[in-house]
C-alpha positions, 0 to 999 in steps of 0.5 A: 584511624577514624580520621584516614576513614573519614577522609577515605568516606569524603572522597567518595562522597564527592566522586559521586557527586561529581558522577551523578552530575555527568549525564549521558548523551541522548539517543535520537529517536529510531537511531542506530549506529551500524556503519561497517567502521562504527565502535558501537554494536550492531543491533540485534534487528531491524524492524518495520511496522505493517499496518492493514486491514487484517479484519473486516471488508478488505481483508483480503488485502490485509492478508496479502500485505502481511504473506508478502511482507514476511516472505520478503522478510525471509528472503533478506534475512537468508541473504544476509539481512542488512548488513548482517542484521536480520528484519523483522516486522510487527503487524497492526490491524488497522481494520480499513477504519482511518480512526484506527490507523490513526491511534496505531499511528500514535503507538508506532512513533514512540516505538523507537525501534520502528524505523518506517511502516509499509502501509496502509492499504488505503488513501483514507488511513494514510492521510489520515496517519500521515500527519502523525508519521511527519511529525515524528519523521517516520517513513510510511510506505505504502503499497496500495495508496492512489490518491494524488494528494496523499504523498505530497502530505510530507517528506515522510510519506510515499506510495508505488501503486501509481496515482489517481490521476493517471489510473482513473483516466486509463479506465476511460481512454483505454479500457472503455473508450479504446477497449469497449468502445463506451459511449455513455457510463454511469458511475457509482462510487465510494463515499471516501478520500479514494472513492472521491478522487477516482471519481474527480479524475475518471470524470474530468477524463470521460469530458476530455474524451467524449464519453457521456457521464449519464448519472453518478451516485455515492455509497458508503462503506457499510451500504450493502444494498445498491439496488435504488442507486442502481435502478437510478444509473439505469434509467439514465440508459448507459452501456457502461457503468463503473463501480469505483468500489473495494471487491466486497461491496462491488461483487455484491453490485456485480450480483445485484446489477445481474439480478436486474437483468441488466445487460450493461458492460461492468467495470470495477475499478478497485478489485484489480486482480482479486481472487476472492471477488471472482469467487464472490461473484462467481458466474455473475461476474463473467465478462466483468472489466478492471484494470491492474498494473500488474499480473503474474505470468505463470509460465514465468519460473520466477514469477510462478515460483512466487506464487506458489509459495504465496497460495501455500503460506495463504492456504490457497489465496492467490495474490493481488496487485497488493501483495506483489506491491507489499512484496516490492515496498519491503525490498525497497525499504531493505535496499534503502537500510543497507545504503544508509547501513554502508553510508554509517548510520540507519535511522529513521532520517536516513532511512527516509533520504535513500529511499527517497533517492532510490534509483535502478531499483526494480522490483516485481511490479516493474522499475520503481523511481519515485518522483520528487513528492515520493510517488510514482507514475505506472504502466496499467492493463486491461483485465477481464473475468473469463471463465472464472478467472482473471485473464490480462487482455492487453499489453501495457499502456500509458495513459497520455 
């Protein structure tokens, strides 16, 4: 009996061994097998990181980007999701500060559930997390993100605003030359990555045109009184002066140039549509310039819809070109998941290659097709503050 016991114990012994020895086959990071024929479980959600200046001086574009998210969100799941598996979405306040995008960078690529990112909000935090986000091949998408080197930092990294250098020579060959009919502009801009670019492409414009660049000086992000830089651009007696600067900062300027007594023609570029910068300004900024790629046309039913359901979530923010931007890279990142989901697999790789390949989308900002490097080239129009509000003067127009 002791020896059929002791021979029952030894084989048991060596089946476990034999067992621990077998390992299972590593999971690739982000990956999930969902195809309509595949033996695995679907996964309970899909997720995506938002990263934004929730706090601080763009918060306002950090709010928009989350209400636009999540309406988005809603929308696919109600729809079906993808593929029957619902979105979902985790939200990072990188505060506008590129240091901050870079360390929440960190934490979302080790997060293996995270498949792409919508965000950031500026060119500075993107390029400053991209390198981050290419090496561990995850999507960063962002809305608002202008500056002509930022998508060609990788595979992994794209943006649907538009670029730097067509936008910044829009403002001077149409808003100001065709428009306004400027002959001189002074320029007061945003020490950073955007703030530099704008610069770089609005004057190589202005020289290609024949307007007359009388003086640039630079801000930083913390400056809050532009007085003796403005005092400056004065005295080199332009008709226009172009404030490249986010609408905390310029609505000050607006406020600032007004209190002078200055009578000169004001464009802001980098406020596009905002609606607290108007409130911001208030009468100051009547007759203040900017230019936007899109504007909701509230006699539209579907665009009216939209944002209605937009200022109730925001308790009474009307939307920016950033939210509607915000509201379109979801649904992107939503059509590329269910082409991958019907291809059978949706993981970071493959997310990534059917967003690249994205064709015939359309969304609220218009068609969207990025271009080898994963940006994209846009329509813009001029806007002007009338009466307190932002008002489109014209129809859309390619800068050529």
């Amino acid at each position: 009996m002791k020896k059929a016991l002791s021979l029952v114990l030894a084989v048991i012994l060596i089946l476990g061994v034999f067992s621990g020895c077998t390992q299972p086959a590593p999971s690739s990071q982000g990956q999930t097998s969902v195809g309509a024929g595949s033996t695995e479980a679907k996964p309970s959600a899909y997720k995506i990181a938002v990263t934004a200046p929730m706090t601080g001086n763009n918060a306002e574009n950090g709010k928009n980007m989350d209400i636009a998210v999540q309406m988005a969100i809603e929308e696919i799941n109600a729809a079906g999701g993808i593929n029957g598996v619902m979105l979902e979405k985790e939200i990072f306040d990188s505060k506008g500060d590129p240091k901050e995008s870079v360390d929440i960078a960190r934490r979302i690529v080790q997060d293996d559930k995270i498949l792409a990112v919508v965000g950031d909000f500026s060119s500075s935090s993107c390029m400053a997390a991209a390198p981050i986000y290419e090496e561990a091949g995850l999507v960063q998408l962002s809305p608002s993100a202008t500056h002509t080197d930022y998508a060609g930092m990788g595979d992994y990294q794209f943006g649907i605003m538009g670029r730097q250098d067509g936008e910044a020579p829009f403002y001077s060959n149409v808003i100001m030359k065709k428009y306004i009919g400027t002959k001189k502009v002074g320029v007061l801009y945003l020490n950073n990555d955007w703030g530099v670019s704008v610069r770089d492409n609005f004057v190589k414009a202005c020289e290609g045109n024949g307007i007359e660049v009388t003086m640039e000086e630079m801000f930083s992000d913390t400056d809050t009184d532009f007085s003796a830089s403005l005092s400056k651009i004065r005295q080199s007696n332009p008709d226009t002066i172009c404030l490249v600067s986010f609408y905390q900062q310029a609505s000050i300027m607006v406020k600032q140039i007004r209190q002078m007594g200055w009578d000169v023609e004001i464009v802001a570029m980098g406020v596009g549509f905002s609606e607290v910068f108007s409130e911001l300004v208030g009468a100051d900024g009547e007759g203040v310039y900017s230019g936007t790629m899109h504007v909701l046309d509230l006699e539209d039913p579907t665009d009216k819809a939209w944002n209605d359901e937009f200022v109730s979530r925001s308790g009474g923010l009307a939307p920016t070109v950033i939210g509607i931007c915000s509201y379109d890279a979801t649904n992107m990142l939503a059509a590329a998941m269910k082409k991958a989901a019907e291809k059978g697999e949706v993981n970071r790789k493959t997310l990534r290659d059917e967003l690249a390949a994205l064709d015939g989308f359309v969304g609220m900002s218009g068609p969207i097709k990025f271009n080898p490097i994963g940006d994209v080239t846009r329509k813009y129009r001029v806007s002007q503050i009338v009466n307190g509000k932002w008002v489109a003067q014209t129809d859309y127009d390619y800068y050529q």
